[in-house]
N, C-alpha and C positions, 0 to 999 in steps of 0.2 A: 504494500500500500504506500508506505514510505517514498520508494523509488518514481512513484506516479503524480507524486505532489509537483512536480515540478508543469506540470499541465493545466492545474489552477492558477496561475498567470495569466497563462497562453489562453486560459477560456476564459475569464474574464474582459480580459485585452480585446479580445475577437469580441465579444456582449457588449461591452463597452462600444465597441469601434462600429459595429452594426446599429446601436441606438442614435449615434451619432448622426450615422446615414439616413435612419428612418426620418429625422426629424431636420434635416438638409444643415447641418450645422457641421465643420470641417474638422481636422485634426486641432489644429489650432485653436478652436475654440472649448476643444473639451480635453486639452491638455493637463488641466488640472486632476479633471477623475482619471485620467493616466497614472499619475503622479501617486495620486492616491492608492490607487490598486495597488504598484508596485511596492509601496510600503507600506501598507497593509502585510503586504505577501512577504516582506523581508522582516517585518516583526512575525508572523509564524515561523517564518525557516529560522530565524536566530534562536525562537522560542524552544521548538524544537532539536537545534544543535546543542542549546544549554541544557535541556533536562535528557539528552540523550551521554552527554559528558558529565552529569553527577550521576547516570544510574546504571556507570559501567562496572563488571566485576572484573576486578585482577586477582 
């Protein structure tokens, strides 16, 4: 499941980018929720690198 996460970017990106279109407004203007997704998605992936690095056994 882990290995897959990297696909919820790319499908939000893609939702994003098509609502964009639906409603004739450019890249440029909805830069922001770009913006947004992509740190949304990099506070999970950090989230998840940090509780995967305290609940490792040696």
């Amino acid at each position: 499941m882990i290995k897959l996460l990297f696909l919820l970017p790319l499908l939000m990106c893609a939702l994003w980018y098509w609502y964009l279109q639906q409603h004739g407004w450019n890249i440029r203007q909805g830069w922001k929720g770009f913006s947004y997704i992509i740190s949304f998605n990099l506070v999970i992936a950090l989230s998840l690198w940090l509780i995967m690095l305290l609940t490792q056994h040696e």
